[in-house]
N, C-alpha and C positions, 0 to 999 in steps of 0.2 A: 388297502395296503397299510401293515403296519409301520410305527416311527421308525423302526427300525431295519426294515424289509430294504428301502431307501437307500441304507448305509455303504457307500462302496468300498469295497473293498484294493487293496493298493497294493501288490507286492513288489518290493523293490529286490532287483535280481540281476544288475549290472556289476556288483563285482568279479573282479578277476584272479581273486584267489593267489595275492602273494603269495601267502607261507603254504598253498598248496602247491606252488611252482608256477605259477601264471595259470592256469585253470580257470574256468568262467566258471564260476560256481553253481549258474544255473545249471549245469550239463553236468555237475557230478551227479552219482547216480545214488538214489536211496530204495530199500526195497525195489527196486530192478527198473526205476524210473529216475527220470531228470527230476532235483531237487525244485526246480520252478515250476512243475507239472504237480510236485507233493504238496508246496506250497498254495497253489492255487487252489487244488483239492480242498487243501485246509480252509481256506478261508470262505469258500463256498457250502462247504456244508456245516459251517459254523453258523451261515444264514446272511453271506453276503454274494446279491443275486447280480451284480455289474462289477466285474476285476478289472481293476487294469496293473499290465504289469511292467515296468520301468527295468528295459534290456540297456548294457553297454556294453564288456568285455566279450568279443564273439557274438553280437550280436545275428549277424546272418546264419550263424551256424544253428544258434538259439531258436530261432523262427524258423527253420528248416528240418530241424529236429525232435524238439519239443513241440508234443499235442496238447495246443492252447486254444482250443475252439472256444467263439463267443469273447474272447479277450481281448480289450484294446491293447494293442502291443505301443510303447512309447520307447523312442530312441534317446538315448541320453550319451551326447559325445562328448558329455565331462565328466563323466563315470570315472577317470582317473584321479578326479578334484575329490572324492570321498563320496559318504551319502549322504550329506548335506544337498548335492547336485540331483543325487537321484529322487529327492523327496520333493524337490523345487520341481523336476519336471513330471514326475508324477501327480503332484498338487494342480499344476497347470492344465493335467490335459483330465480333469476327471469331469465327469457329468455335472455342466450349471447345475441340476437339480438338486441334488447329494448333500444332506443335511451335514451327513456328518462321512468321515472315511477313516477305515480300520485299517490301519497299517503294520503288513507282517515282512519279516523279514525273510528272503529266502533261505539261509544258511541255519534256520534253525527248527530241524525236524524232529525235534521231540517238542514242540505246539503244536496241539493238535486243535480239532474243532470246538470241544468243552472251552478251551481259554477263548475263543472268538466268540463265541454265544454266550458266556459270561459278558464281555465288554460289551456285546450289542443290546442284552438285556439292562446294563448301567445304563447303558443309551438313551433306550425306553422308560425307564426310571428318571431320567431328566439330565442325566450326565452330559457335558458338553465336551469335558478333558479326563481322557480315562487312559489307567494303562496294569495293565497286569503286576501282580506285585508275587513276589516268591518269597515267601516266610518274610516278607516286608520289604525286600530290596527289589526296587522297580523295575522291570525289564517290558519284554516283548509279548503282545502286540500292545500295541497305543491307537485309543482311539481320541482322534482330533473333530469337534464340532467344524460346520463353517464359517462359524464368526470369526473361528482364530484362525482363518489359511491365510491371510497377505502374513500376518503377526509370523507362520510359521514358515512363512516361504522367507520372510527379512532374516528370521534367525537361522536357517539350513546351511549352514557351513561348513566345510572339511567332513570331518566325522561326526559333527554332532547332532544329526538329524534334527528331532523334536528337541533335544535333549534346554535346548535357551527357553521355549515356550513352557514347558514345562517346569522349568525354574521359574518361571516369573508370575507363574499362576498356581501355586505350593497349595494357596487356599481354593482354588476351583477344582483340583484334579483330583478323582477320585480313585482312588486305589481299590484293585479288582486283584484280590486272593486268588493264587491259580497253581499253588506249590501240588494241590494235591492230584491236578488232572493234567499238569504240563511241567515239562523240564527245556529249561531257558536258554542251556548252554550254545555257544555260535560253535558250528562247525568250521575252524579255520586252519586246521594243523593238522598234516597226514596224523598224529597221535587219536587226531578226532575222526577222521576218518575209518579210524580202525574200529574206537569204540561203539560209532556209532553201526559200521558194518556196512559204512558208504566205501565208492570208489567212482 
């Protein structure tokens, strides 16, 4: 098995969709599926072979609805506190093994599998702190070694996921170019919904 084969995959999908009206964001729908059903998609055929995916807002309805075979489903009943919350319990419940975990956001489905199999190939290349970079300005996914998960579970706060560990290691993280096979935008605002041709 390759270093990278190992790498878990993490999608965090407990938002509830303020500015779309209270909506769990997993359960909107992108090309005629649940956005946490694209999500997972994505990140599994990017080349990561263990997902686990971090439910809050409507979570019963999530797991009731949504075809997530093979996936550890985790409950997060601070899903309200930000994704700071969701990254802590998603970090918590992932495979002791797991060198390292790719973490993608549910809400943004124009990343596709090219930007995860870039990050997993950094990986493989020696990478410990890696995250997609768009014409240079950092976004999604991030992938986290496990040297740094207590580091990134202290820093997970409100809204700022990774966002403390990765300031604090500017010299270890490496940036993964992804302008040309992924676009980064969150899907948060019926405006986005429309462009993207979600509902």
């Amino acid at each position: 098995m390759g270093r990278s084969d190992a790498v878990a995959g993490l999608v965090l999908a407990a938002g509830g969709g303020r500015r779309l009206g209270g909506r769990a964001k997993a359960l909107v729908r992108h090309r005629g599926r649940p956005l946490v059903e694209h999500a997972v998609a994505v990140v599994r055929a990017g080349g990561c072979r263990e997902v686990t995916v971090v439910l809050g807002a409507e979570r019963e309805r999530v797991r009731s609805t949504a075809h997530l075979p093979g996936c550890r489903l985790v409950a997060n009943p601070d899903w309200e506190d930000g994704l700071g919350s969701s990254l802590r319990a998603g970090l918590a419940a992932l495979p002791t093994r797991a060198p390292a975990v790719l973490v993608m956001l549910v809400d943004t489905p124009g990343v596709g599998p090219a930007a995860v199999a870039r990050l997993l190939a950094a990986h493989r290349a020696g990478a410990e702190l890696a995250a997609a970079v768009y014409d240079g300005r950092r976004g999604h996914p991030v992938l986290i070694g496990a040297r740094y998960f207590a580091e990134a579970v202290a820093g997970a706060r409100g809204d700022t996921g990774a966002r403390a560990l990765l300031a604090a290691h500017t010299d270890d993280l490496v940036p993964v170019e992804c302008a040309d096979v992924a676009v980064p935008d969150d899907l948060d605002t019926p405006a986005d919904l429309a462009r993207w041709g979600a509902g």
